[in-house]
C-alpha positions in Angstrom: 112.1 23.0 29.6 110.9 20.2 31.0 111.5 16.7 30.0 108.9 13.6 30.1 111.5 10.5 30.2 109.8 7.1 29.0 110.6 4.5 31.8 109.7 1.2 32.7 109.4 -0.5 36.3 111.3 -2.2 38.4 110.1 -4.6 41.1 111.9 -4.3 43.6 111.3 -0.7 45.2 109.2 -1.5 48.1 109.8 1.1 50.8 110.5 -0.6 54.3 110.7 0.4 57.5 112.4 4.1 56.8 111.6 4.3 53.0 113.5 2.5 50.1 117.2 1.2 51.1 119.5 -0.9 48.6 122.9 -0.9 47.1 124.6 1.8 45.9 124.7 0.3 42.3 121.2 -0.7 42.4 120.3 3.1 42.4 123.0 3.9 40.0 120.9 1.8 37.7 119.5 4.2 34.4 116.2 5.6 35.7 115.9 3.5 39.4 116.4 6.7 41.1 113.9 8.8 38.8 111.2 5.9 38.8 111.1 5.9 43.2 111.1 9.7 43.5 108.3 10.6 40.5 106.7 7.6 42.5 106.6 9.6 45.3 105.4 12.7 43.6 102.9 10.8 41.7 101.2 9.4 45.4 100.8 12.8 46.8 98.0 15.4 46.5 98.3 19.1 46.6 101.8 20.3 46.5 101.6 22.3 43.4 103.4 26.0 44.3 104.7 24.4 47.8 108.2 23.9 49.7 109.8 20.5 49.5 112.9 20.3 51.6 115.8 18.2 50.7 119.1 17.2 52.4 121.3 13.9 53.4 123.6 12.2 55.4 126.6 13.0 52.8 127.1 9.2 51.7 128.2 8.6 48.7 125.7 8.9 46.0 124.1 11.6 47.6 124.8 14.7 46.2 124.2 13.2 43.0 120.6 12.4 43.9 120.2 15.7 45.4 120.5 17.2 41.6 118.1 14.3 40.2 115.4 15.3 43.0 115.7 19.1 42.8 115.1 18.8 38.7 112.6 16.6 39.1 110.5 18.9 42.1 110.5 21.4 39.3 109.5 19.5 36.5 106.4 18.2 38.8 105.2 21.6 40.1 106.4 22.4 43.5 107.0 26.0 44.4 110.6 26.0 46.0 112.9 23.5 47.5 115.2 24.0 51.0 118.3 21.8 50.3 120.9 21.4 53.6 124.2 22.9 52.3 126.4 20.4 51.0 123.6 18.5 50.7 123.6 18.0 54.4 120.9 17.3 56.6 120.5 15.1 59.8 117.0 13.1 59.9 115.8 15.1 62.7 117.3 18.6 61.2 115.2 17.7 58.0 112.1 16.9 60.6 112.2 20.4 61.8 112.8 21.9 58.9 109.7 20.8 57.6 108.1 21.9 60.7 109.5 25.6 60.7 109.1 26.6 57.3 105.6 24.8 57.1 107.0 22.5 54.0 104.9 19.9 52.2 106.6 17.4 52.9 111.0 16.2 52.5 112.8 13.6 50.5 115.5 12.4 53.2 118.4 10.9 51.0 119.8 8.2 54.0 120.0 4.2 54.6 120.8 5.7 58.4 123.0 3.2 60.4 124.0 1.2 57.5 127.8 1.4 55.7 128.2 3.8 53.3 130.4 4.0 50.0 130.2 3.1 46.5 129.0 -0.6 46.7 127.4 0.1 50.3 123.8 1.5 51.0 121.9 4.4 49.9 118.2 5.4 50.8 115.1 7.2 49.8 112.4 8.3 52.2 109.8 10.8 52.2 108.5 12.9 55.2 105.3 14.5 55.2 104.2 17.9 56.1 104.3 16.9 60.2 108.2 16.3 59.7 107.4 12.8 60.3 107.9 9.3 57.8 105.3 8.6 55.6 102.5 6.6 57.1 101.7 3.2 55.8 99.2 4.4 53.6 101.5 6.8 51.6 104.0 4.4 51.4 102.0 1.2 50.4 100.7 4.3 47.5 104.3 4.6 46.5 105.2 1.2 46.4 101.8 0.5 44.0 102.7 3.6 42.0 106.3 2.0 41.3 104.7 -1.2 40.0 103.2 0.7 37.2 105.2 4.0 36.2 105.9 4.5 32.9 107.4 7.7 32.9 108.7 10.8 35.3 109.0 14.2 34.6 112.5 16.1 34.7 113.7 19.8 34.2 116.1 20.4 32.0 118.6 22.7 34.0 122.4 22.8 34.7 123.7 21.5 38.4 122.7 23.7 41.5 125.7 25.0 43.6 124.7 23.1 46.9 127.4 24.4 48.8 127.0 27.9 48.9 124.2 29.4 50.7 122.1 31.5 48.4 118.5 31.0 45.9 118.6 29.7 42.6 116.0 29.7 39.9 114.6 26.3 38.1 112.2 27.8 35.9 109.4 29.2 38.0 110.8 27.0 41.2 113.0 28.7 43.5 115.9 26.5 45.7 117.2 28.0 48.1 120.3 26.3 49.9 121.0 27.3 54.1 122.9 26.4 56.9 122.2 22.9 57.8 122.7 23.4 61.4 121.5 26.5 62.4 117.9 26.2 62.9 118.8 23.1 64.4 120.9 24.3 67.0 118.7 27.2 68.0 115.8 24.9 68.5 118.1 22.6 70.9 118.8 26.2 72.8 114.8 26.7 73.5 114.3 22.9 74.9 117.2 22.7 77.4 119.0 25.1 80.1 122.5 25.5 78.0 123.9 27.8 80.8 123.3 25.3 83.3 125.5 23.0 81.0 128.0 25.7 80.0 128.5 25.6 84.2 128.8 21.4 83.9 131.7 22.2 80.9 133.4 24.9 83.3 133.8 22.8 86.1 135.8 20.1 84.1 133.0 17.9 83.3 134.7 15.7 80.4 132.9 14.6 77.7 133.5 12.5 74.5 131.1 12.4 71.5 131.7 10.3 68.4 130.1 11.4 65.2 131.1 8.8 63.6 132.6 10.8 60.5 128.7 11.1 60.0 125.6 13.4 59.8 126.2 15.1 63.1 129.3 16.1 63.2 128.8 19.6 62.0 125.7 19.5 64.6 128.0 18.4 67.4 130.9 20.6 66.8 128.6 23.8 66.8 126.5 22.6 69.9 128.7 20.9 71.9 131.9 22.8 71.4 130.9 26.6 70.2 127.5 27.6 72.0 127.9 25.1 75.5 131.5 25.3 75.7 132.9 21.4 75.6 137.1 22.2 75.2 138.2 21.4 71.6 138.5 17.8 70.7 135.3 16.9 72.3 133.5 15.8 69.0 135.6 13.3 67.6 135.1 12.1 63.7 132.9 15.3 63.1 133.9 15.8 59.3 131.2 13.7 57.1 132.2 11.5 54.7 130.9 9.6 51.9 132.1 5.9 53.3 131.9 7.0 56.9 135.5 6.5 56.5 135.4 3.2 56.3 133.5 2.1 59.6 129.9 1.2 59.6 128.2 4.2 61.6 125.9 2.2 64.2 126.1 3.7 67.5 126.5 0.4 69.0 129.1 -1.2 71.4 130.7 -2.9 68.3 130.8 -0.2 66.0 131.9 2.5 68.8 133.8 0.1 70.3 136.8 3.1 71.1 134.4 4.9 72.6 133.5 2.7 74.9 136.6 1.2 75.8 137.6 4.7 76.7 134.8 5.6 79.3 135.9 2.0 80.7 139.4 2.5 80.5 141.5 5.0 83.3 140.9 8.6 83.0 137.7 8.0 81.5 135.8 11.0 80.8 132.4 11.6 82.5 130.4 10.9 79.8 130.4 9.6 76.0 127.8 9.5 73.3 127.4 9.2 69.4 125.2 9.0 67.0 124.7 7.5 63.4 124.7 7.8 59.8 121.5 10.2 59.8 121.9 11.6 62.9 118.6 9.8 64.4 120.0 7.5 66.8 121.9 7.3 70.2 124.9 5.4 72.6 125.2 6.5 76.1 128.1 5.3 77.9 129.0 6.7 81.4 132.5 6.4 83.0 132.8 2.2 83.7 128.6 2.0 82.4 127.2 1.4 79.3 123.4 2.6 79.4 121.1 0.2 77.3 118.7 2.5 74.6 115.9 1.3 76.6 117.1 1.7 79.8 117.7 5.2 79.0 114.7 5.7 77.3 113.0 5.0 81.1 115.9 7.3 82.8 115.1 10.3 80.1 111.3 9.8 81.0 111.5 9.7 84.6 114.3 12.9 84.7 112.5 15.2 81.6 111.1 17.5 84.1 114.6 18.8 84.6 114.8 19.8 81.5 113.3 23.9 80.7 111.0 22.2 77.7 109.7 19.4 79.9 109.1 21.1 83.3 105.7 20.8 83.3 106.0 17.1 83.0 104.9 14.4 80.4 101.9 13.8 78.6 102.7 9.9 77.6 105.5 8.0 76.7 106.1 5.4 73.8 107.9 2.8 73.1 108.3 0.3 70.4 107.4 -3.3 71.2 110.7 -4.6 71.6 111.7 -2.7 73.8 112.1 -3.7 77.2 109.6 -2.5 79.9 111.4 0.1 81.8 109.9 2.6 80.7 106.3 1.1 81.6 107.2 1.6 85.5 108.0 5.2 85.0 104.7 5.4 82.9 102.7 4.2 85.5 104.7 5.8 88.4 104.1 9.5 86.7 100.4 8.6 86.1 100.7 8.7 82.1 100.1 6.7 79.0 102.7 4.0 77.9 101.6 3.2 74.2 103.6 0.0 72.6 103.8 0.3 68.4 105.3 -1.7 65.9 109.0 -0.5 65.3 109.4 2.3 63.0 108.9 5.7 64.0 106.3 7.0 61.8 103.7 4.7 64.0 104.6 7.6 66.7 103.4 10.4 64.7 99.5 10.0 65.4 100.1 9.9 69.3 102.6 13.1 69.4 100.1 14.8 67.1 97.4 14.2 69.1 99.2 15.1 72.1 98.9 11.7 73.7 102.6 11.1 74.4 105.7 13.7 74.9 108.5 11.0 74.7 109.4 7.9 72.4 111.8 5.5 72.2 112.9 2.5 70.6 115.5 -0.3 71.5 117.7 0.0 68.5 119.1 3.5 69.8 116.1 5.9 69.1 114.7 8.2 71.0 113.1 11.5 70.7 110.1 13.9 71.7 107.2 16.0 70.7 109.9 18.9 69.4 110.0 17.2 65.9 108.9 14.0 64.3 111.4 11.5 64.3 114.0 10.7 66.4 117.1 12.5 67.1 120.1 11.4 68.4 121.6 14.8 69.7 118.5 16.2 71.5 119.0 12.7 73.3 122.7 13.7 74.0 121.3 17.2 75.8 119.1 16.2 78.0 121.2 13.5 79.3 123.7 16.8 79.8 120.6 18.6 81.4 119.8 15.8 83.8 123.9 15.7 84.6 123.9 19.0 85.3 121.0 19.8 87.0 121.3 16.6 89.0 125.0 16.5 89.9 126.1 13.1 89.9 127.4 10.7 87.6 126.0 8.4 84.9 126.4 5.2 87.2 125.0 7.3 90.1 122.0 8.0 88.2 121.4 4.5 86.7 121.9 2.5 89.6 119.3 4.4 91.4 117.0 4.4 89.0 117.3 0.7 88.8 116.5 0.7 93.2 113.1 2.9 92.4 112.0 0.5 89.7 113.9 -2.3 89.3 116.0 -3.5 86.2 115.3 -4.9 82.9 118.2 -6.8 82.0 117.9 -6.5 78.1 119.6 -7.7 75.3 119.5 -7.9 71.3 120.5 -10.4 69.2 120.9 -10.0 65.1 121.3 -12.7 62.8 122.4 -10.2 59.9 121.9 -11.4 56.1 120.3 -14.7 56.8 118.5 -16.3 53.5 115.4 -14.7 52.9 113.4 -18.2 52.7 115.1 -19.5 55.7 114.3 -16.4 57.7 110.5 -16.5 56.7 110.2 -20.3 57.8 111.6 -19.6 60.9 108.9 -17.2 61.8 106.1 -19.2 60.3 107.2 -22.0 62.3 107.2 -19.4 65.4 103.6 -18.6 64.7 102.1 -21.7 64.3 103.4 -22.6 67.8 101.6 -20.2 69.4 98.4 -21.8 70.3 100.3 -24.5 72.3 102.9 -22.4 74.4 100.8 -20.9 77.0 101.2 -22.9 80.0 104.1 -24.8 79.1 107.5 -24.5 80.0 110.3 -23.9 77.8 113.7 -24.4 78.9 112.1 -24.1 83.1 110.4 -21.4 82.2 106.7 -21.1 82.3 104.8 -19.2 79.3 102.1 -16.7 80.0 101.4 -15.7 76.9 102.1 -15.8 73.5 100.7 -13.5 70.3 101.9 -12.0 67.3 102.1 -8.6 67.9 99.0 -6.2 66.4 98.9 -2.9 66.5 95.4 -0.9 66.9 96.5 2.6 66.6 94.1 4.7 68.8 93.8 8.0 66.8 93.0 6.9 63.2 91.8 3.0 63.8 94.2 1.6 62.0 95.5 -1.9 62.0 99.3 -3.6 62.0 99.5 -6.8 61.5 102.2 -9.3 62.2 104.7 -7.0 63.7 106.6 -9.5 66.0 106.4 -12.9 67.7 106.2 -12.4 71.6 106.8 -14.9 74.6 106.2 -13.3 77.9 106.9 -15.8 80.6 106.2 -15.7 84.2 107.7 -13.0 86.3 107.4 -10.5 83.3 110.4 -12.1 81.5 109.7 -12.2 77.6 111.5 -12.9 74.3 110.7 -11.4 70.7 111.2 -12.6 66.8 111.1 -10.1 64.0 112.5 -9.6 60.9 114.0 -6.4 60.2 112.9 -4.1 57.5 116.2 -1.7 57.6 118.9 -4.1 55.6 119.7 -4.3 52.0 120.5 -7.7 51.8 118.7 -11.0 52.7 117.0 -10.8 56.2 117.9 -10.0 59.6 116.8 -11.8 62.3 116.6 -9.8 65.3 115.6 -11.4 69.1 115.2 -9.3 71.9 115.7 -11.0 75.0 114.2 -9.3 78.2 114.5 -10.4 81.8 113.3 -8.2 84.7 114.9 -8.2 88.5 112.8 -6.4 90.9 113.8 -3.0 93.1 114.9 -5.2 95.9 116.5 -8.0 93.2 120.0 -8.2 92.4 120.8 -5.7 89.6 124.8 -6.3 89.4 125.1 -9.4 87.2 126.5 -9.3 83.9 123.9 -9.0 81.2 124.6 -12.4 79.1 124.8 -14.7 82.1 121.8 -12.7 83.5 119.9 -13.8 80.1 121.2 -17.2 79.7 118.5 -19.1 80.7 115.7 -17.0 78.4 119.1 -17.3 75.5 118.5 -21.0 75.8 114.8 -20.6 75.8 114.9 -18.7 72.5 116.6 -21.3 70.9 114.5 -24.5 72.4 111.4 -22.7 70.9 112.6 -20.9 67.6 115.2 -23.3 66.4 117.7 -20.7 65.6 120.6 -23.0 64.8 118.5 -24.9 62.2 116.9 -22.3 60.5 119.6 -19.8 60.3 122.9 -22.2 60.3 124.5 -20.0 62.4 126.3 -20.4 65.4 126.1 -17.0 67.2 124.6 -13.8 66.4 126.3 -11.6 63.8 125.8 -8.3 66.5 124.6 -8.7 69.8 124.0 -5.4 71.5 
């Protein structure tokens, strides 16, 4: 039976950067839930008899959700749904999910990065049928479809048993729940030479890997530990739970800070890594050297050829705007295209499907390839093992010689978390109408070369970004960036991205702060941070 449930709208279910994110409460709310997912189904064309795949980072208020969404993908006409057991998916196991079983599309149930619990975040996103977000277009559809709903359509049926692997029947739809990892880890054994890794584990190579108590620990523990051989213990925090237990699980050098006091600390191990709510992003540490997203971004660009999947080298790499310009050098030393987008990784989808670019990356811990459609933190994990094993030396041996080929971009990012909505906004209106003048001038010594606010003219379907950043690049290829982040629930986030580059020959052994502290002090004479914001310091600097 199926049930059409009068509603009414709310007005505050604009998708952002990765779909809707708020409050756990918010979606607890009678019919919020319902209203964004029959928004979804209402904005798509097409699906009728098709697979929709659905799965989550386990945080709480997800398995609920789960039932609400399977119900619903009956009551609206879809042939079958793929649900991760438990209700467990990564971001980038959903992505090639999609992709193998030639889906329609996914409903991701994730805020990613952000805290989890019972008055933390929850998300909704939807993927389309490349295993990729939803393009602007769908989602500005969603978001106008929300405005207006006045009802969504629900099957009346009793609770699914999501952790047992097996098909159920919803009326005419079948659901069929699988092992969340498995076609994940057997894709990771087709990109990269696991024996040659096996070999690193065997000779004693010691490796820590912090799942955070999130998405990837099942991922990690299987990979890492069962199929390349990584001695028990390796995966640390690998059981998922609804709060994360406790910790916020960002893959930064505050939120990992054990991590990386360990690979500083005596008896390091060789190498450390983790990854975050979803599963999507990254942190590199070597023994005694933290590698920045960005600069690793460069390193996995310059190094993929080692790798089976990438032998026959790249086709273009991308990056988002904010992030620094290593990886431009590598670009033009391999005799590729470097494409810069907006952040948010569905604005890489067009370039990997038209075979443009091979890798992508992103400052704020992303990175990925053309093997699925968003990013993914472990396949970033396995080819840094790849490179270490094929390559035989050390993190720092690596990095350090990278950095003599091409020089370094010292890099840093700067978050102003949860700063007033209205404050946030003047701030970067402020920023733009400056622009005109700051070519030419100096700010704090330094001389401006240009200044824009960053538009995006994607070259495969001619479509136009506007306002996706303030950028100052000053002489010497030195720049600083303003956004405003799209992934909070709460207020704004300020994020500056503070970039200065040393040459091959320069002197890449400062520490990164005092290396910055000139363009620090330049961000502030121009932007007014202190004013705007009433803040001190950054809330995270990473």
């Amino acid at each position: 039976m199926i049930n059409i449930v009068a509603t009414k709208p709310f007005d505050d279910q604009k998708p952002g950067t990765s779909g809707l994110r708020k409050k756990v409460p918010v979606f607890q709310q009678p019919n919020y839930a319902e209203n964004f997912i029959q928004s979804i189904f209402d904005s798509l064309e097409g699906f009728e008899g098709k697979d929709l795949v659905i799965g989550g980072d386990g945080r709480y208020f997800n398995r609920e959700v789960i039932q609400i969404a399977v119900r619903m993908a009956a009551a609206n006409g879809f042939g079958s749904v793929i649900i991760g057991q438990g209700g467990i998916l990564s971001t980038p196991a959903a992505s090639h999910i999609i992709r193998k079983y030639k889906a329609f599309g996914g409903i991701i149930l994730s805020a990613s990065h952000n805290p989890g619990g019972p008055k933390e975040d929850f998300g909704i996103k939807y993927n389309i049928g490349n295993g990729g977000p939803a393009p602007e277009n769908v989602t500005d559809a969603i978001y106008a479809r929300t405005k207006t709903i006045d009802s969504y359509r629900i099957a009346d049926a009793p609770e699914i048993d999501i952790d047992t692997i097996g098909t159920h029947d919803i009326g005419a739809m079948k659901v069929r729940v699988i092992d969340s990892v498995a076609d994940y880890a057997q894709m990771m054994e087709t990109l990269f030479d696991f024996d040659a890794i096996r070999t690193l584990f065997k000779g004693g190579f010691r490796m820590a890997f912090d799942a955070m108590h999130a998405v990837t620990g099942p991922y990690a523990k299987e990979i890492l530990e069962n199929r390349l051989g990584a001695p028990e213990g390796t995966a640390r925090n690998f059981v998922p739970l609804p709060d994360f237990g406790g910790h916020h699980p960002d893959p930064n050098l505050v939120y990992a800070k054990q991590l990386y006091d360990d690979l500083m600390g005596e008896n390091a191990p060789d190498f450390g890594a983790a990854s975050d709510g979803d599963g999507d992003r990254n942190l590199i540490i070597g023994r005694g050297i933290f590698v920045t997203p960005s600069d690793s971004l460069a390193l996995l660009a310059a190094n993929a050829h080692l790798a089976p999947a990438y032998k026959d080298g790249l086709k273009g790499i991308a990056r988002s705007m904010p992030t620094s310009c290593a990886a431009d050098r590598v670009a033009e030393k391999l005799g590729v295209g470097l494409y810069e987008t907006p952040t948010g990784w569905k604005f890489f989808g067009n370039l990997l499907d038209a075979g443009l670019v091979t890798i992508c990356g992103e400052e704020s811990a992303g990175t990925g390839s053309d093997h699925i459609r968003e990013k993914d933190g472990l396949w970033a994990v396995l080819l840094w093992l790849n490179i270490l094993a094929v390559r035989k030396q050390s993190v720092a041996e690596i990095v350090t010689g990278h950095w003599s080929e091409y020089g370094r971009n010292y890099y840093a990012r700067h978050d102003y978390e949860a700063v007033e909505t209205d404050r946030a906004n003047t701030l970067i209106k402020e920023l733009r109408d400056k622009l005109p003048t700051l070519v030419g001038h100096g700010i704090n010594g330094l001389t401006v070369v240009s200044a824009d606010d960053f538009a995006y003219h994607d070259p495969v379907d001619g479509s136009v970004s506007e306002h996706q950043g303030v950028r100052i690049l000053f002489e010497g290829g030195s720049r600083v960036v303003f956004r405003l982040s799209g992934t909070g629930t709460s207020g704004a986030t300020l994020r500056v991205y503070i970039e200065r580059y040393e040459a091959a020959d320069g002197d890449h052994t400062m520490e990164t702060q005092a290396a910055l502290s000139g363009l620090i002090a330049a961000a502030e004479a121009v932007a007014g941070i202190r004013k705007h914001t009433g803040r001190d310091k950054p809330s995270v600097v990473t």
